[in-house]
C-alpha positions in Angstrom: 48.3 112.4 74.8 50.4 111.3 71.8 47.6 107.8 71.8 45.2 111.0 71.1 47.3 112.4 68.7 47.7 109.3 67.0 44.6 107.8 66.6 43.9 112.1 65.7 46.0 111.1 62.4 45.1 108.4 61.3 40.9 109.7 61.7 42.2 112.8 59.6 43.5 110.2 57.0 47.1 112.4 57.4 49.8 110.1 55.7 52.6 113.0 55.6 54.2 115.1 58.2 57.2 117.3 58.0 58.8 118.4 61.7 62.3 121.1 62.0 64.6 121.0 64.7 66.2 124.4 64.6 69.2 125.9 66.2 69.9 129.0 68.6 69.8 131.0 65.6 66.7 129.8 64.3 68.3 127.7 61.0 67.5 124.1 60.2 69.4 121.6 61.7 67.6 118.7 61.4 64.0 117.5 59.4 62.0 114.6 59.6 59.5 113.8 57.2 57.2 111.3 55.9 54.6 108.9 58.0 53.1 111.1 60.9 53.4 109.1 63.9 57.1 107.5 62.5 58.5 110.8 62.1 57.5 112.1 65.1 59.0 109.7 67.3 62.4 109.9 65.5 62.5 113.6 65.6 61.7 113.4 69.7 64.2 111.2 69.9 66.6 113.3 68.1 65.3 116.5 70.1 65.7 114.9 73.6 69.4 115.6 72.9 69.3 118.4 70.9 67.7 120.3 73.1 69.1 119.2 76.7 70.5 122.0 78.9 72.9 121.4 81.9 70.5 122.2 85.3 71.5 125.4 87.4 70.1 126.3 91.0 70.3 129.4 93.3 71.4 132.2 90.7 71.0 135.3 91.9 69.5 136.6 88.4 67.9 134.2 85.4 67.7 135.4 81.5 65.1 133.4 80.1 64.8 133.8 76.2 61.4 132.7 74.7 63.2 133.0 71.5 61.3 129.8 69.6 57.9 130.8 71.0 58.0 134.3 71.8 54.5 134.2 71.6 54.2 131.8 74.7 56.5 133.7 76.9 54.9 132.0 79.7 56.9 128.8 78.9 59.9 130.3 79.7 59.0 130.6 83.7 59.3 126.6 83.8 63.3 127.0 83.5 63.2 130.6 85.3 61.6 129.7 88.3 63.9 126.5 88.3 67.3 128.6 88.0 66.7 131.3 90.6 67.7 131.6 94.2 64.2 131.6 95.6 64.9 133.4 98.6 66.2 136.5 96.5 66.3 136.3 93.1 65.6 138.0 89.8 64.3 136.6 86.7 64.4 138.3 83.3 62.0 137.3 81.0 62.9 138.5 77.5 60.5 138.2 74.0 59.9 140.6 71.0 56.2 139.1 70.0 54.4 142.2 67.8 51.6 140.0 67.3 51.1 139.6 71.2 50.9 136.6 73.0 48.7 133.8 71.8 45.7 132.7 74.0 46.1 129.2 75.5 42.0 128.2 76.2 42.6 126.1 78.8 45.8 127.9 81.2 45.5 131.5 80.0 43.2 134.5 81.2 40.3 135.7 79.6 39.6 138.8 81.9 40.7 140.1 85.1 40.5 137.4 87.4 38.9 134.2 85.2 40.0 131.9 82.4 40.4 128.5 81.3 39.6 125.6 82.5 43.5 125.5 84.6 43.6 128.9 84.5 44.6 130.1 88.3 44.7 134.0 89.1 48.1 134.6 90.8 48.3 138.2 92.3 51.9 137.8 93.8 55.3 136.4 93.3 56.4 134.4 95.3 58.4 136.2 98.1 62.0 137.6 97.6 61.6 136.7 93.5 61.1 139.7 91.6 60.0 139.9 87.6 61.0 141.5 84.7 59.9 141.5 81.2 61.8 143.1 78.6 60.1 143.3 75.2 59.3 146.2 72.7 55.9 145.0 72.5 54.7 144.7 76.4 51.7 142.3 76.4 49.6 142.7 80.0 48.9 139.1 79.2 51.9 137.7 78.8 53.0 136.8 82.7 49.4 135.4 83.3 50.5 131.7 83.6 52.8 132.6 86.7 52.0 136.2 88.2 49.3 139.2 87.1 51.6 142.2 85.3 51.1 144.3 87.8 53.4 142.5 90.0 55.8 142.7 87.4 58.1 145.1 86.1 58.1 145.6 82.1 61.2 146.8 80.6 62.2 147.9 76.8 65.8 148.2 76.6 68.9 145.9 78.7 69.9 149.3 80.4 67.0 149.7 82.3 67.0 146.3 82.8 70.5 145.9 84.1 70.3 148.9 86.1 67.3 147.4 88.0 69.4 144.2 88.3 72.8 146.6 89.5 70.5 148.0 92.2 69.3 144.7 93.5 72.7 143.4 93.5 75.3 146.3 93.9 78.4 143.8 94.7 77.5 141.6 91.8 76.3 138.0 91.8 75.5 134.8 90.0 73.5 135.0 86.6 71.7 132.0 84.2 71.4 133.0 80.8 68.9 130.5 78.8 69.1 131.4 75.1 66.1 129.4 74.7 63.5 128.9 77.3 60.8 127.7 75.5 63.0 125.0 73.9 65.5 124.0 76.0 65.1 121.6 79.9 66.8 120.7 81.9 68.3 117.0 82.0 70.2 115.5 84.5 
């Protein structure tokens, strides 16, 4: 993929490229600029740290932020999935994206049960996992790349949320909080 991205540039005659790393708080941290394909590689290299998260397995709850790409909430389910106790487990999937989610021609849905070209309907979570979204802006589409919304539970504010969590868990339990989960993976 980044040969086809390459040889992409230099057929588009592109011979400048400016790429931002940003922080948790969505400021500059770092900027490479200048020769496409030069630039890019240094600012991978520069992201491979940046953006490496400690692993965690088996929590009983997951908070996955989709903070940098709200509009691909989906993203976030790679870490989710990864950080909940699959047997019983909840994972909280929280983005504010007013302009809805973006459609993704080749994983996302076009209708009820069809879509792209990778696109695969999923009616059901996996057993003993259970979902919830909490946005202001619910988007039916968002959970499409995991699970279809109606086997998910969408929530607006963190005290329905929590108390759906207090239920589930009335003696307490483990929790994995991902500030970024469209950014950030997990290294080892």
């Amino acid at each position: 993929m980044n040969k086809d991205c390459s040889d992409a540039v230099i057929l588009a005659r592109l011979d400048f490229k400016i790429d931002v790393i940003y922080n948790l708080r969505g400021e500059v941290c770092n900027l490479f600029a200048g020769n496409p394909t030069e630039e890019y590689l240094k600012g991978c290299a520069y992201a491979i740290d940046h953006y490496a998260t400690s692993p965690t397995y088996g929590n009983d709850v997951a908070v996955v932020n989709a903070y940098g790409k709200a509009n691909e909430m989906g993203i976030a389910g790679l870490i989710g999935f990864s950080c909940v106790n699959l047997q019983k487990g909840i994972i909280v999937f929280v983005y504010n994206a007013p302009e809805g989610q973006i459609t993704h021609y080749l994983f996302r849905s076009f209708g009820t049960r069809y879509g792209g070209r990778q696109y695969q309907y999923k009616d059901n979570l996996p057993e003993g996992i259970q979902a919830i979204v909490l946005t202001e802006y619910p988007d039916r589409t968002s959970t499409d790349w995991f699970v279809d919304a109606g086997a998910v539970t969408f929530t607006s504010t963190w005290d329905e949320t929590f108390e759906i969590i207090s239920q589930a868990f009335p003696d307490g339990g483990r929790a994995a909080v991902v500030p970024d989960a469209t950014m950030q993976y997990f290294c080892t």
